[in-house]
C-alpha positions as CSV (number, residue, x, y, z in Angstrom):
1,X,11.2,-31.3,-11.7
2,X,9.2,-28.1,-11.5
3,X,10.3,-24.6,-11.0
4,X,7.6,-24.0,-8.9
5,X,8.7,-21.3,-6.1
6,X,6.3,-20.9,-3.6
7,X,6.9,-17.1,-1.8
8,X,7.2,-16.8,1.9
9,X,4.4,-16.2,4.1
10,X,5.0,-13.2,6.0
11,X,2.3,-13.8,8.8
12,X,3.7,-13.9,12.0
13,X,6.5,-11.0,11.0
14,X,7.0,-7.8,12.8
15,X,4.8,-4.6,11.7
16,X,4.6,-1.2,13.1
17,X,1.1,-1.5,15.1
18,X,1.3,2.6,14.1
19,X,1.2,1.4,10.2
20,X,-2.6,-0.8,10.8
21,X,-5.4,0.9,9.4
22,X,-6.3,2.5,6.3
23,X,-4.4,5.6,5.2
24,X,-5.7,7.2,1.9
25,X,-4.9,10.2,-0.7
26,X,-6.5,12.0,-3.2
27,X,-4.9,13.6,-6.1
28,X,-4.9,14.3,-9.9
29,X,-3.7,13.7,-13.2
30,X,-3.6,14.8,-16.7
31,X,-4.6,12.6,-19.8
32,X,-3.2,12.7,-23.5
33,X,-6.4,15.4,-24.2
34,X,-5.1,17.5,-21.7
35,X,-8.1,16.7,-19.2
36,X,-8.0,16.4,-15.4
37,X,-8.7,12.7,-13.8
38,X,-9.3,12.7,-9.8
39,X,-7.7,9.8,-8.0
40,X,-8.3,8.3,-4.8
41,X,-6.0,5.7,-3.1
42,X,-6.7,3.5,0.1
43,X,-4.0,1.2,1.3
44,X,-5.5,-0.6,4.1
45,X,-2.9,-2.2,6.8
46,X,-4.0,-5.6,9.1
47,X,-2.2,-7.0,12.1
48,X,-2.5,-10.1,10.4
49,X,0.3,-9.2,8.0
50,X,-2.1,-8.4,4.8
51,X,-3.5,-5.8,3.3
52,X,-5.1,-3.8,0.1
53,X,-4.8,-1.3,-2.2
54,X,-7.6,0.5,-3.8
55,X,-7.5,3.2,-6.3
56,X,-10.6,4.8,-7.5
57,X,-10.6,6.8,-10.7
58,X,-13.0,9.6,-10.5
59,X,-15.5,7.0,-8.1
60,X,-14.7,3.8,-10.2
61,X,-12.3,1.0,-9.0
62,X,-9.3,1.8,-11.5
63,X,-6.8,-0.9,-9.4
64,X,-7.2,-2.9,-6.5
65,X,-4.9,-5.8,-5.3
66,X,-4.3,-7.5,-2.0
67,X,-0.7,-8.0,-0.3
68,X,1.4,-9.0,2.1
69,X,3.3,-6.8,4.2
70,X,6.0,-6.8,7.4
71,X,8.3,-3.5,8.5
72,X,11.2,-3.4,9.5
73,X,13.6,-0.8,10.6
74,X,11.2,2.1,9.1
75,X,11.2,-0.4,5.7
76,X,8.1,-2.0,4.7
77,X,8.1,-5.3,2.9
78,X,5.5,-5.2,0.5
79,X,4.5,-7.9,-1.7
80,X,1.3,-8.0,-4.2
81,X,-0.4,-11.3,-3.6
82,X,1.0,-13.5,-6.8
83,X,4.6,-11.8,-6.9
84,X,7.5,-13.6,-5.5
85,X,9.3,-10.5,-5.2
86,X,9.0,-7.5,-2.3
87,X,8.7,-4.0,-2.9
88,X,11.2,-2.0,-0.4
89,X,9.4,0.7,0.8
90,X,10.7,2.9,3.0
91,X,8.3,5.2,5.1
92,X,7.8,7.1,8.1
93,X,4.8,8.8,10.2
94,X,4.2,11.9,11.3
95,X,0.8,12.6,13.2
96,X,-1.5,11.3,10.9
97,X,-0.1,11.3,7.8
98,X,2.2,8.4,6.1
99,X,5.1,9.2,4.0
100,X,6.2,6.8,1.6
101,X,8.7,8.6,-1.1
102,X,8.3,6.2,-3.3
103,X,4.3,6.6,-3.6
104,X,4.7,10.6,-3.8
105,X,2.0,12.1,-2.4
106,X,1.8,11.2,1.5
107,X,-1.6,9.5,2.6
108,X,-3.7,10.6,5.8
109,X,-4.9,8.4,8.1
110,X,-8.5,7.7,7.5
111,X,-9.7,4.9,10.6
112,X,-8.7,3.5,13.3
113,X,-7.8,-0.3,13.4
């Protein structure tokens, strides 16, 4: 008998048609030697319940991983493709700019679906 789980498939689930797009933020951080890194992170939203996050390290791709996404109730479900488990995010946006606390620093939006 296997213990093979397969995780839900979100498409067809609610989202915020305000949430599709890409929203990204720069920002920086200190290493060990005390220098500066730049960062850049996209998180791009489809109507088709996926998405992607990219993070550039100075202009290199430092992380990138698609997911699967639904809201709900100002809550986004978020799960990176191969996890069983989804993140609880909770967000909200104002103009053009998309808080999540749990990210930190709030992203901008940067297209239009």
């Amino acid at each position: 008998m296997s213990d093979d789980i397969t995780p839900e498939d979100y498409s067809g689930k609610s989202i915020d048609i305000n949430l599709v797009g890409a929203w990204s933020r720069t920002y920086s951080g200190r290493d060990s030697n005390n220098g500066i890194t730049i960062y850049s992170d996209t998180i791009r939203f489809t109507q088709d319940n996926l998405g992607t996050r990219t993070t550039f390290r100075f202009s290199e791709v430092f992380n990138l991983f698609p997911f699967q996404f639904y809201t709900q109730n100002n809550i986004i479900l978020f799960r990176p493709e191969g996890m069983e488990d989804a993140n609880r995010l909770d967000y909200h946006i104002l103009n053009d700019s998309l808080f999540i606390p749990q990210f930190g620093i709030p992203y901008v939006k940067s297209s239009v679906p």
